[in-house]
ROMI-127919 format. One record per residue: residue number from 0; x, y, z of N, C-alpha, C in turn. Coordinates in nm, 2 decimals. Atoms other than C-alpha are relative to their C-alpha. Example, Ala and Ser with C-alpha at 12.3 -4.5 7.8 and 13.67 -1.06 7.14 Angstrom:
REM ROMI-127919
   pos      n_x      n_y      n_z     ca_x     ca_y     ca_z      c_x      c_y      c_z
     0     0.09    -0.12     0.00     1.23    -0.45     0.78     0.09     0.12     0.00
     1    -0.09    -0.11     0.00     1.37    -0.11     0.71    -0.08     0.11     0.08
***
This chain:
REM ROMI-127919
   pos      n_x      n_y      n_z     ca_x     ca_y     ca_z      c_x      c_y      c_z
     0    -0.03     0.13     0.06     4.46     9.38     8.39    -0.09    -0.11     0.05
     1     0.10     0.10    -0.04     4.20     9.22     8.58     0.04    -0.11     0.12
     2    -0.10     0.05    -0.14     4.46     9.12     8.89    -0.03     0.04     0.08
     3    -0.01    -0.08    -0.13     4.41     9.18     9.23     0.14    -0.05     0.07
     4    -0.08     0.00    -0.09     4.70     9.18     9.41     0.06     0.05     0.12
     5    -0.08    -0.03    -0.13     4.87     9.21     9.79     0.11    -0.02     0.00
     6    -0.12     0.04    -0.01     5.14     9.22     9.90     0.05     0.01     0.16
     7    -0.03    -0.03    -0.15     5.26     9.17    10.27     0.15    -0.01     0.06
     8    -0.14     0.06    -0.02     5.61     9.20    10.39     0.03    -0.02     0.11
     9    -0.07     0.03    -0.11     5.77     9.03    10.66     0.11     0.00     0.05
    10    -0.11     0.00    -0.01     6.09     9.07    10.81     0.02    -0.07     0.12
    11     0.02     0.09    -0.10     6.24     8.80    11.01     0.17     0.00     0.02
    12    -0.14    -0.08    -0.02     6.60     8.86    11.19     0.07    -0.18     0.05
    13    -0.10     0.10    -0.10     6.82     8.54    11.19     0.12    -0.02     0.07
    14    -0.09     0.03    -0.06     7.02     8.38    11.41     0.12     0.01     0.01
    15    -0.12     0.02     0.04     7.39     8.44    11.40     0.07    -0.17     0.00
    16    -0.10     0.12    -0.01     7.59     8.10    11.33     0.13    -0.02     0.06
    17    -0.16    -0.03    -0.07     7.85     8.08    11.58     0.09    -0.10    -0.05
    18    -0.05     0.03     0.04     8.01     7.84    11.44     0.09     0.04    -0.15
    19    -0.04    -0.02     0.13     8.07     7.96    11.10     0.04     0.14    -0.06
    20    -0.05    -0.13     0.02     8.10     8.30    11.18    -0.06     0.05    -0.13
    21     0.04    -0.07     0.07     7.88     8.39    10.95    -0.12     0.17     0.02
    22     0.08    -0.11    -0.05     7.72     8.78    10.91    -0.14    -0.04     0.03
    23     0.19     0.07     0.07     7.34     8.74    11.03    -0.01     0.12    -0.10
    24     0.06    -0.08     0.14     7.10     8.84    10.74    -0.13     0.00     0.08
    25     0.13     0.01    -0.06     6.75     8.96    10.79    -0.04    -0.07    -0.15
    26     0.05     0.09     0.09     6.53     8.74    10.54    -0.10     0.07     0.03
    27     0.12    -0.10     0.01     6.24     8.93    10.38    -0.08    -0.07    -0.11
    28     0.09     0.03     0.01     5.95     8.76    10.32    -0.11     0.08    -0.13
    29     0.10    -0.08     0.04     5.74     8.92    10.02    -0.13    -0.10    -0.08
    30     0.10     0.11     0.03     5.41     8.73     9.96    -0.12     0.08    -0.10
    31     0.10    -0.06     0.10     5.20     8.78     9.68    -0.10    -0.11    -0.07
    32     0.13     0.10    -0.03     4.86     8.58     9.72    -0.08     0.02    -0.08
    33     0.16    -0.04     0.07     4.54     8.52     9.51     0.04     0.11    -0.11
    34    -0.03    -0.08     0.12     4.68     8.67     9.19    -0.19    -0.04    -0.08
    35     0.12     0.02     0.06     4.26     8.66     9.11    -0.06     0.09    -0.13
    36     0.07    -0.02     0.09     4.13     8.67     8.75    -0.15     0.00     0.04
    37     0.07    -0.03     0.00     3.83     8.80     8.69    -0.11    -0.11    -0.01
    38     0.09     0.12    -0.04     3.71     8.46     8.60    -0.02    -0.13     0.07
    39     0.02     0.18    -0.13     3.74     8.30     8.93     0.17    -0.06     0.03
    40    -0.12     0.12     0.03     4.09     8.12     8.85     0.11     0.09     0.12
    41    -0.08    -0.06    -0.14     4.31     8.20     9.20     0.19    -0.06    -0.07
    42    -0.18     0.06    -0.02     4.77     8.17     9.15     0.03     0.04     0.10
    43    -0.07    -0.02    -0.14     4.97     8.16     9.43     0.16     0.05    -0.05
    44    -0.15    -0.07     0.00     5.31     8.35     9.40     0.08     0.03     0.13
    45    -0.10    -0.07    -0.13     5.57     8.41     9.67     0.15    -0.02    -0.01
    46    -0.11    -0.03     0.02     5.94     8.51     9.68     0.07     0.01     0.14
    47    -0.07    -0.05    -0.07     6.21     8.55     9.92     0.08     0.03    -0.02
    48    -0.11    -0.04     0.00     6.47     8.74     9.95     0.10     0.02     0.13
    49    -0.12    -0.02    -0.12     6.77     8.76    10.15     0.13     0.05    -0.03
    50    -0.13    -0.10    -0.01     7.03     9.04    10.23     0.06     0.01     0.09
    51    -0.08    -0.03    -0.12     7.29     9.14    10.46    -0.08     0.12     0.05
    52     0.08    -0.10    -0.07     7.19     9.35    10.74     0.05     0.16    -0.08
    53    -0.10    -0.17     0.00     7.41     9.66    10.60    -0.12     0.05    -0.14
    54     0.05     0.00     0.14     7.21     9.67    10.28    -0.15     0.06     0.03
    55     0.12    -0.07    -0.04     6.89     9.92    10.27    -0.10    -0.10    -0.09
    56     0.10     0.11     0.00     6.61     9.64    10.25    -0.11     0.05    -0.05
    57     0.09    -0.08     0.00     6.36     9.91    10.21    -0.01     0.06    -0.22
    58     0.02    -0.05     0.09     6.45    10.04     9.91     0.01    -0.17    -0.16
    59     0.03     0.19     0.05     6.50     9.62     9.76    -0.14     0.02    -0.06
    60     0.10     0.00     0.03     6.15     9.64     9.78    -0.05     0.07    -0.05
    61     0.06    -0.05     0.10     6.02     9.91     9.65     0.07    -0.01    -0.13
    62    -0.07    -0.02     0.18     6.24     9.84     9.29    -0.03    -0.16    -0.03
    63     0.07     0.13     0.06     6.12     9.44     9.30    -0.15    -0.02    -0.01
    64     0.12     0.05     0.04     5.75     9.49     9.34    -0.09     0.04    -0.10
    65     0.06    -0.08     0.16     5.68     9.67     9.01     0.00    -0.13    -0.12
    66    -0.05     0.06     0.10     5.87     9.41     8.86    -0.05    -0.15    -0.01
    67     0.04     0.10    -0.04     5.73     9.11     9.06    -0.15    -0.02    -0.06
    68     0.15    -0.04     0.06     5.39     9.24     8.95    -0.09    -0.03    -0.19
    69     0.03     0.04     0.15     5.42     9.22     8.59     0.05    -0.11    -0.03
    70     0.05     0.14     0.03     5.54     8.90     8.59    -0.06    -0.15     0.05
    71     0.13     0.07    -0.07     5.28     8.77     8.78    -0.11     0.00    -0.11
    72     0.04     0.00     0.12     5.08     8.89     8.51     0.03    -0.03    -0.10
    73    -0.06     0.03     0.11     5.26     8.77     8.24     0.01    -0.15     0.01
    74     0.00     0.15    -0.03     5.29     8.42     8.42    -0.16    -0.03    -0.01
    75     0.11     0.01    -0.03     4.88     8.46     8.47    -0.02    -0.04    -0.19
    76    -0.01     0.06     0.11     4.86     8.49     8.07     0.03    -0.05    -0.06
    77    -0.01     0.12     0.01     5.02     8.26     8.02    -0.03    -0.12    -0.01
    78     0.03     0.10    -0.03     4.88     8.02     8.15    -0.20    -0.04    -0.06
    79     0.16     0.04     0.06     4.51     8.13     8.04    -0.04    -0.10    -0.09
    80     0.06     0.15     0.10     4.30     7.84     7.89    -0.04     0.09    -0.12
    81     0.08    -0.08     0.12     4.17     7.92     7.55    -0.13     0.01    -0.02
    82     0.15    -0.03    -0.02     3.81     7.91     7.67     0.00     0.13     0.11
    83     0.01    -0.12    -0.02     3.91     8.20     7.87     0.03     0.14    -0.03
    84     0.02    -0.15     0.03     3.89     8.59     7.85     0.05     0.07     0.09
    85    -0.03    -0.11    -0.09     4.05     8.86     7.99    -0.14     0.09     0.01
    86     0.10    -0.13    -0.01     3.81     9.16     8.12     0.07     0.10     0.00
    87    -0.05    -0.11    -0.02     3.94     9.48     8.10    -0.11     0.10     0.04
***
């Protein structure tokens, strides 16, 4: 499609709230940078998500980054100017 994309994930373990007694959550970071067309033109995308610890985190990701992917692409054409071209 003429995208490069990364993707880096982070996982970051918060705090419990003693006050509020709330469960902690791990908050998962998925960064998806430099969605770069072929002619030059850089998007910036990034998402977080946040689950309870009990919840397999692992498998989250792999079934959101198929999905995050295409519409990254779909936001990219979107937006192309009409003096631009895709390359395939």
């Amino acid at each position: 499609m003429g995208c490069s994309i990364s993707v880096e994930v982070k996982e970051q373990e918060n705090a419990l709230d003693t006050l509020s007694h709330e469960r902690a959550c791990e908050s998962i970071q998925i960064q998806k940078y430099k969605l770069k067309k072929k002619y030059g033109r850089t998007r910036e995308v990034s998402i977080i998500l946040q689950e309870e610890k009990c919840k397999n985190l692992s498998n989250e990701i792999t079934h959101l980054v198929p999905q995050l992917e295409i519409q990254a692409n779909s936001i990219l054409r979107s937006r192309k100017q009409p003096h631009e071209r895709e390359i395939n």
